[in-house]
Legacy VTK file of the C-alpha trace (Angstrom):
# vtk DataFile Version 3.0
C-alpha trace
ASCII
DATASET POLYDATA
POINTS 397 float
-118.345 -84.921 135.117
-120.672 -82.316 134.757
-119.621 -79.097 132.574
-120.827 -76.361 135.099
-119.026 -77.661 138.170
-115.187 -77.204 137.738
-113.462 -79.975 140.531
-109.827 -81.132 141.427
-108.817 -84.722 142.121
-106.793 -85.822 145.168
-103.409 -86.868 144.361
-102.060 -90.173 145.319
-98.365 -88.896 146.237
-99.454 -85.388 147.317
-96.860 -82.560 146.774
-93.544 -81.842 146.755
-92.955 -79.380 149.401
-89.753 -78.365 148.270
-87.955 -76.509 145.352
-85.987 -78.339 142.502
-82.848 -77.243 143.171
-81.696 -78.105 139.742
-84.569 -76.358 138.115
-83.741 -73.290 140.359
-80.347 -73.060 138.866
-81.394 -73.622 135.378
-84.223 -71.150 135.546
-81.540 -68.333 137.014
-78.971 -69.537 134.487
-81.449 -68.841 131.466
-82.380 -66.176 133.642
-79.376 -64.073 133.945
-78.088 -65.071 130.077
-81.175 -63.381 128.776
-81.294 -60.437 131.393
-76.876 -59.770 130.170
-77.829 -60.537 126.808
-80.217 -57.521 126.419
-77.704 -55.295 128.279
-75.400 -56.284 125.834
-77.998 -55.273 122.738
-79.201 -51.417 124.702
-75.395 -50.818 125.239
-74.643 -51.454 121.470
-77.429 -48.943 120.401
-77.764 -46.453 122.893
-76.375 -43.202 122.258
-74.756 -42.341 125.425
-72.725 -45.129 127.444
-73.746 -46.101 130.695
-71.277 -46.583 133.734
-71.668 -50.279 136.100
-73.747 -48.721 139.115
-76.778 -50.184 141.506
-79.942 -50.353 139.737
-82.042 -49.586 143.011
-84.340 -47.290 141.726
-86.921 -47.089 138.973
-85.309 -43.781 137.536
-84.578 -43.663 133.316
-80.926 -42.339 134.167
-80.338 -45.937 136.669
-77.181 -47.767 134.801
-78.656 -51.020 133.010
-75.917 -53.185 134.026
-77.419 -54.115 137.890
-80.187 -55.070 136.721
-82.613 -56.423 139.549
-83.859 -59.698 140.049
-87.612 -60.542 141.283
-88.837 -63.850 142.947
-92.503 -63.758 142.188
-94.868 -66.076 144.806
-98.822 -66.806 144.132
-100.605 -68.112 147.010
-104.171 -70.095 147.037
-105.573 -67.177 149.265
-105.239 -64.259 150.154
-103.138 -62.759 152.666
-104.941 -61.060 155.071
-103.607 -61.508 158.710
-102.388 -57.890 159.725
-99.252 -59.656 161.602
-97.946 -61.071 158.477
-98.661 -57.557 155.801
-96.435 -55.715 158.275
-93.064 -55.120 156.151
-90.472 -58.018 157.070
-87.174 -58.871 156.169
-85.562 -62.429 155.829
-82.282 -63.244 155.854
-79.868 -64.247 152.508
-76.896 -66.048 152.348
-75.667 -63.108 149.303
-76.519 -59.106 150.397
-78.420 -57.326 147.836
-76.321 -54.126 148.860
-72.432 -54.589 148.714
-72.033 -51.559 147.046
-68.697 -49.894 149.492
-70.390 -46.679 148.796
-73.538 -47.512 150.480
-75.498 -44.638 151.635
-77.879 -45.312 154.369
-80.480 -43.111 155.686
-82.678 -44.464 158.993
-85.466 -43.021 160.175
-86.020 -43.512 163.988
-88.703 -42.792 166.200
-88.640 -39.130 168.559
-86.174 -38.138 169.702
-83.578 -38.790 166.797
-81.230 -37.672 169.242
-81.133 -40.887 171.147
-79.581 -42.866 167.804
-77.448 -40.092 166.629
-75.762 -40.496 170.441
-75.594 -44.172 169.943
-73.936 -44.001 166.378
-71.344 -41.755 167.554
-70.423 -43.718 170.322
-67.198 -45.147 170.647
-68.199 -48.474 170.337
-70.264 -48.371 167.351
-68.260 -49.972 164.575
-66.931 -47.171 162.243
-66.906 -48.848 158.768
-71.162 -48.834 159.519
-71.422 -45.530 160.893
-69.125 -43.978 157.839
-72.286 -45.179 155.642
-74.950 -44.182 157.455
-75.269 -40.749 156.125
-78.723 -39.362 157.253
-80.556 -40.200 161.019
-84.003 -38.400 161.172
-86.802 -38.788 163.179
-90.366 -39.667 162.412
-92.085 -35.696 163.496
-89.098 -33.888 161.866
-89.557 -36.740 158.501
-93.178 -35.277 158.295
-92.411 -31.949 158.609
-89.533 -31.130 156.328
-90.311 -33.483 153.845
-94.344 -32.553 152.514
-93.571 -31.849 148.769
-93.058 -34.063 146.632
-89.735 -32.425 145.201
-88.663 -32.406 149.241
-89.222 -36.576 149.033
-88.383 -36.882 145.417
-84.436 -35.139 146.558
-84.365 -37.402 149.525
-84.686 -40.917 147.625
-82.108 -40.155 145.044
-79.661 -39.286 148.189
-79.366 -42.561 149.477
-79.378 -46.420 148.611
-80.853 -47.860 150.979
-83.448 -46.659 153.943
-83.650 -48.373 157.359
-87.084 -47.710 159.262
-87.496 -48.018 162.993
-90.054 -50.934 163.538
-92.303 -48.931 166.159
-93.098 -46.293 162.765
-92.828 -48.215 160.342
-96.373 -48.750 159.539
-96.825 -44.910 160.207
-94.432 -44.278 156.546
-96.618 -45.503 154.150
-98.931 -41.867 153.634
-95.397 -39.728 155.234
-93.566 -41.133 152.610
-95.671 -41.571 149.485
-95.759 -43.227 146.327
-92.163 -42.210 145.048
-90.896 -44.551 147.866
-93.511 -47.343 148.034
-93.818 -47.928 144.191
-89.701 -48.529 143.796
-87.424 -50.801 145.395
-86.148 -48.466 148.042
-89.247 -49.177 150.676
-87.762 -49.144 154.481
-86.753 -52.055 156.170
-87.714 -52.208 159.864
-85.330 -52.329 162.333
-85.366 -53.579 165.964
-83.404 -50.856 167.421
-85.275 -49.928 170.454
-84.318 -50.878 174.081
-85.167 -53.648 175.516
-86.037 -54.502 179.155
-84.326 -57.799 181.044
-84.763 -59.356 184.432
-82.584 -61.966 185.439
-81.422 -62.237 181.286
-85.120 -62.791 180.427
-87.579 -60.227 178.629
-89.847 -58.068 180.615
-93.288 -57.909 179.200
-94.989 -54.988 179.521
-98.885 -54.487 181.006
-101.432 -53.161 179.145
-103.447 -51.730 182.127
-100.240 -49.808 182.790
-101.243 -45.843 182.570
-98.908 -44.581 179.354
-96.956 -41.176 179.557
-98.028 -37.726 178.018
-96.698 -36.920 174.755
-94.399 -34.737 175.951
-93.356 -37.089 178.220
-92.609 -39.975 176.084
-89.697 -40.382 174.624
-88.059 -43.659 172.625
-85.316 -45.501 174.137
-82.593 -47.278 171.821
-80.423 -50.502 172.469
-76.963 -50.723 173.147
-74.599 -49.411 170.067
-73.140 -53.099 169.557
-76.674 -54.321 169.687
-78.192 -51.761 166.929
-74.773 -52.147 164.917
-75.873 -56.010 164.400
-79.176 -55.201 163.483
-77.865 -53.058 160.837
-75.798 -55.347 159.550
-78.101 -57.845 159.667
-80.787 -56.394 157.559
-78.105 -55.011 154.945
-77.879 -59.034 153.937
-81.580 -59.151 153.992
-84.085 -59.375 151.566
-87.280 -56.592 152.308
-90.592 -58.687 152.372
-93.676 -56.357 151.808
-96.646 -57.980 151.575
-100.444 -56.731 149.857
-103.866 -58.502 151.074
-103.587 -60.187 147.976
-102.411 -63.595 146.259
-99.199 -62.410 144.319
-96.168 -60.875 146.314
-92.929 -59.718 144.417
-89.486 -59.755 146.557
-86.144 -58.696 145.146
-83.585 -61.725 145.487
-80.614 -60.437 143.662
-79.202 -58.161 140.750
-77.983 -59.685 137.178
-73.973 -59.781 138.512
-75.003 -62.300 140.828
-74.090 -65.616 139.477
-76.343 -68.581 138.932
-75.530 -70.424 142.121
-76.028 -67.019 144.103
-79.226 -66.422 142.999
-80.392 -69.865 143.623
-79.449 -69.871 147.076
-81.129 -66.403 147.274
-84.270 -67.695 146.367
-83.967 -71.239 148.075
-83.436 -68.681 151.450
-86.385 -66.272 150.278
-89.512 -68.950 149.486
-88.433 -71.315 152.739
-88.724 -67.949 155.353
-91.951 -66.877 153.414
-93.317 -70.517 153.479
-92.364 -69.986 157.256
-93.156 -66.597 158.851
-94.908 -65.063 156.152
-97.752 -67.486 154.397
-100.487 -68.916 156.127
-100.647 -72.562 156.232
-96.940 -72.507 155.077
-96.563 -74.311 151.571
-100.145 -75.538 151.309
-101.065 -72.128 150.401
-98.677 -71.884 147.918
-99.953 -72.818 144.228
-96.845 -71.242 142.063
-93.095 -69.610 142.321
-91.577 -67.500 139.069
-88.441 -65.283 138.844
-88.003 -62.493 136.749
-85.560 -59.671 135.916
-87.374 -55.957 135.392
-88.242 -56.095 131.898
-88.215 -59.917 131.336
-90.946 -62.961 131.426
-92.065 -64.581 134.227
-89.731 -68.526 134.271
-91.945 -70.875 136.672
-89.579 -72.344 139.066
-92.236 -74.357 141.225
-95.923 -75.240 140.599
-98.274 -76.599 143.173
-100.157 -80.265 142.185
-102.919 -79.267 144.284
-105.286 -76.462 144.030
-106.475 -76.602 147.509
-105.448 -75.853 150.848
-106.740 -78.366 153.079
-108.043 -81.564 151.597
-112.238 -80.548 153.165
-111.688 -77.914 150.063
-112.139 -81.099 147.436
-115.323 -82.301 146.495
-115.191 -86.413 145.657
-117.430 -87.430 142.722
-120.319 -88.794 144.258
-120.593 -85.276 146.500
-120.546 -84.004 143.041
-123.200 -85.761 141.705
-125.256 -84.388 144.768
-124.194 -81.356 144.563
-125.464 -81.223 140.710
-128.860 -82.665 141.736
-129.073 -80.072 144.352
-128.247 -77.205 142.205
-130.514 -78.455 139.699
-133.037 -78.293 141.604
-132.643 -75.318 142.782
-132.736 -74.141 139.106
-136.383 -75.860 138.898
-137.580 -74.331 141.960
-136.240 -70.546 140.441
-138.120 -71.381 137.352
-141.262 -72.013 138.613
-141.061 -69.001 141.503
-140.195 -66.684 138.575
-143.407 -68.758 136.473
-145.685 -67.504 139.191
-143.955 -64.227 139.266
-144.654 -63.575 136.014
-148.776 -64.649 136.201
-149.465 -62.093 139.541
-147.797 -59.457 137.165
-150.350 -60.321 134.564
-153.175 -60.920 136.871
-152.176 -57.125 138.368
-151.918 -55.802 135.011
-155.230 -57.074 133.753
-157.206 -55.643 137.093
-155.652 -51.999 136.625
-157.105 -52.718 132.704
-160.194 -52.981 134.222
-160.148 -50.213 136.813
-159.321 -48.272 133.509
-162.311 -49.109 132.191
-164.705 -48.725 134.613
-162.910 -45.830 135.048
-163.918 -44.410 132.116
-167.272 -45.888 131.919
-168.436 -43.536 135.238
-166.888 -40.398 133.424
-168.898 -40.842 130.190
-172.158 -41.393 132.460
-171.261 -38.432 134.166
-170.702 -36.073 131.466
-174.004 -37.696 130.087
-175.804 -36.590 133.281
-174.737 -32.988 133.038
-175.379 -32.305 129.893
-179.283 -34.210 130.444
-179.169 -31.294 133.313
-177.939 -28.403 131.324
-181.094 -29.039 128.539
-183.607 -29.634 131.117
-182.656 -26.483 132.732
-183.033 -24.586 129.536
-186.589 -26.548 128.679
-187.938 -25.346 132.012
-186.514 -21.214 131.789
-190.004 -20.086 129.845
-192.342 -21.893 131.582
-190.730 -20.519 134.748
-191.163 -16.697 132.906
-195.013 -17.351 131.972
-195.488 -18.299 136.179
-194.324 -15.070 137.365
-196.069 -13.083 135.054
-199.416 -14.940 136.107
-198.606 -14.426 139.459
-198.041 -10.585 139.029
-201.163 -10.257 137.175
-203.024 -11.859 139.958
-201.572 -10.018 142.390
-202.458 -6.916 141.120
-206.326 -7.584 140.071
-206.498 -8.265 143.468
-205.467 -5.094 144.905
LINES 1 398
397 0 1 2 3 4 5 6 7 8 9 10 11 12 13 14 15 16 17 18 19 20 21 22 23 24 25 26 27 28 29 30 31 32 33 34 35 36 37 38 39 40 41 42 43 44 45 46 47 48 49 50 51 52 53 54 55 56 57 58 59 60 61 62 63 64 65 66 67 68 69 70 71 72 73 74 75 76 77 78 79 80 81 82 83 84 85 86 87 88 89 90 91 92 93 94 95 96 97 98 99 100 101 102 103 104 105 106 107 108 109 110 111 112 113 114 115 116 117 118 119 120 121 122 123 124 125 126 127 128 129 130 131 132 133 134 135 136 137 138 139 140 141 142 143 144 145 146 147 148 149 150 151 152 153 154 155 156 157 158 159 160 161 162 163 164 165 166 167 168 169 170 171 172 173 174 175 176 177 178 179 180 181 182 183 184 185 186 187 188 189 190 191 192 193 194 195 196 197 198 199 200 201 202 203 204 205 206 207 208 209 210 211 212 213 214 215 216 217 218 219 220 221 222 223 224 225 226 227 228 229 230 231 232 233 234 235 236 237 238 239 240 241 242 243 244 245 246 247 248 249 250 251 252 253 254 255 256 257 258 259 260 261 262 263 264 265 266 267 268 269 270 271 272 273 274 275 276 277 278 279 280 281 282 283 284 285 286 287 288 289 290 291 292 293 294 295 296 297 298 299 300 301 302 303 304 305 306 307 308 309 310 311 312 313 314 315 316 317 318 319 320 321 322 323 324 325 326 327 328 329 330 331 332 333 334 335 336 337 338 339 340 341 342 343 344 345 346 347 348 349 350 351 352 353 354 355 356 357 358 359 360 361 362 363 364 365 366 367 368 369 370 371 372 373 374 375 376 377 378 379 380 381 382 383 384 385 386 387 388 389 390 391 392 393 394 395 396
């Protein structure tokens, strides 16, 4: 096989489109024994004890003891359909956020009104609205919150933020970096209202004229129906994806238990082979899990290197494809040959347009200075003429 062409070989068997379970389980058992095992060492020689907490944030004073847990997933290609980078969530058997102290801040689309009413209804279930601490809304978000002390204040307020899907998109540059480079990012929420005919969803047209800005104004579900949506994403795991091949998703803390943390990820890689990775498993070459400050442990690695089997080259396409790049090479060589001779032949002309050149200015100089002697051979015999003439001149008179 040639050296300059790098090729894959078609499997017999083809994949396995499916985790090891048992090699899940071992990975987060090793996993999770390493991850309590340092603990164990930082708690021994640190100063100043640390309380059990949520490790949710990035901050130096976050208690080491919830320590979270990353499922790291490498695709073939990149991701790149606009549909699939919007933020996601899918759903775990095991919430990442049990904590009964949860604080909850959502951000909701104008008027924030309209979900403060439907929190403090009646029928909203209490032990949810007890935890949801803060409801803002998108234009008063951007205008109270510019500095970066204003947003650094309001991440270390709450655990856990809950976006309106309609604006989500619209929080990445309100926001800022000291949300989007922790593990507090908003979830979306589907809290707004939807319209039903006969039980069945009303689509709506696009050639419909849309209302002023002052006129527009966000509608919101049902309490019951935005208390289950809630509720729902709090046992979700936040998918948010780059146009890239590597995504990183938190599946669990290290107080999770090995079996917890393999259903976790079991639940994670099927909905992102699913909803959020193009061509499903095909496109995925390799799955790793890894605590905050630990290795990478491989959990899954793809056979195949390509996505869909016209990718792979067979041998004797190879051996054509050599020949052709070959002579290719050839044909380069001998278009840069005759490069290389018009730049000598245009080198060598200018040489002689130098010279020639040159040549004329010598004879020229030669010329005028012939000129300048003659001119000073022929001033006395031009004196001697007019003094003849004068003479004669005047004999005449």
């Amino acid at each position: 096989m040639p050296s300059s062409t790098t090729l894959t070989t078609k499997v017999a068997t083809g994949s396995p489109y499916q985790l090891d379970n048992p090699q899940v389980v071992k990975a987060s058992t090793a996993l999770l024994r390493h991850i309590k095992s340092n603990q164990e060492e930082k708690e021994k020689t640190a100063t100043k004890k640390t309380l059990i907490g949520d490790n949710d944030s990035d901050d130096e004073d976050t208690p080491i003891n919830n320590e979270a847990v990353w499922l790291l997933l490498t695709t073939k290609k990149h991701v790149v359909d606009k549909n699939r980078l919007k933020p996601g969530k899918i759903v775990v058997p095991h919430s990442l956020h049990t904590s009964p102290s949860l604080s909850i801040c959502v951000i909701t689309a104008d008027p924030q009104r309209g979900f403060k009413d439907v929190v403090a209804d009646p029928a909203f279930p209490q032990e949810l609205s007890s935890r949801i601490e803060k409801v803002i809304g998108f234009s008063k978000l951007k205008a109270r919150y510019q500095s970066f002390e204003s947003r650094r204040q309001l991440f270390s307020e709450h655990d856990v933020f809950l976006a309106d899907d309609r604006i989500i998109t619209r929080l990445i540059p309100t926001l800022g970096k000291i949300f989007y480079k922790s593990s507090k990012r908003p979830i979306p929420i589907r809290i707004a209202e939807i319209e039903k005919v006969d039980g069945k969803r009303v689509k709506k047209d696009p050639k419909q004229k849309k209302p002023a800005k002052d006129e527009k104004k966000a509608s919101f579900a049902a309490p019951l129906i935005c208390a289950k949506e809630i509720e729902r994403t709090l046992h979700c795991a936040a998918v948010q994806l780059a146009p890239s091949t590597s995504s990183a998703i938190r599946v669990g803390s290290s107080n999770f238990t090995a079996e917890q943390l393999s259903e976790n990820i079991s639940a994670v890689v099927n909905g992102m082979a699913e909803k959020f990775i193009n061509k499903g498993w095909r496109n995925i070459k390799a799955i790793h899990v890894k605590g905050a400050n630990t290795m990478a442990l491989p959990i899954w690695l793809a056979n195949e290197l390509w996505v869909e089997d016209g990718d792979v080259v067979e041998e004797d396409q190879a051996a054509a494809i050599e020949e052709a790049s070959k002579a290719g090479k050839k044909r380069k060589s001998t278009g840069e040959e005759k490069l290389l001779e018009a730049k000598k032949t245009k080198k060598t002309k200018s040489a002689e347009d130098e010279d020639e050149a040159e040549a004329a200015a010598a004879r020229k100089d030669k010329l005028q200075k012939q000129k300048a002697k003659a001119l000073e051979d022929g001033e006395p015999i031009v004196a001697e003429a007019a003094k003849a003439g004068k003479k004669k001149r005047k004999s005449t008179s």
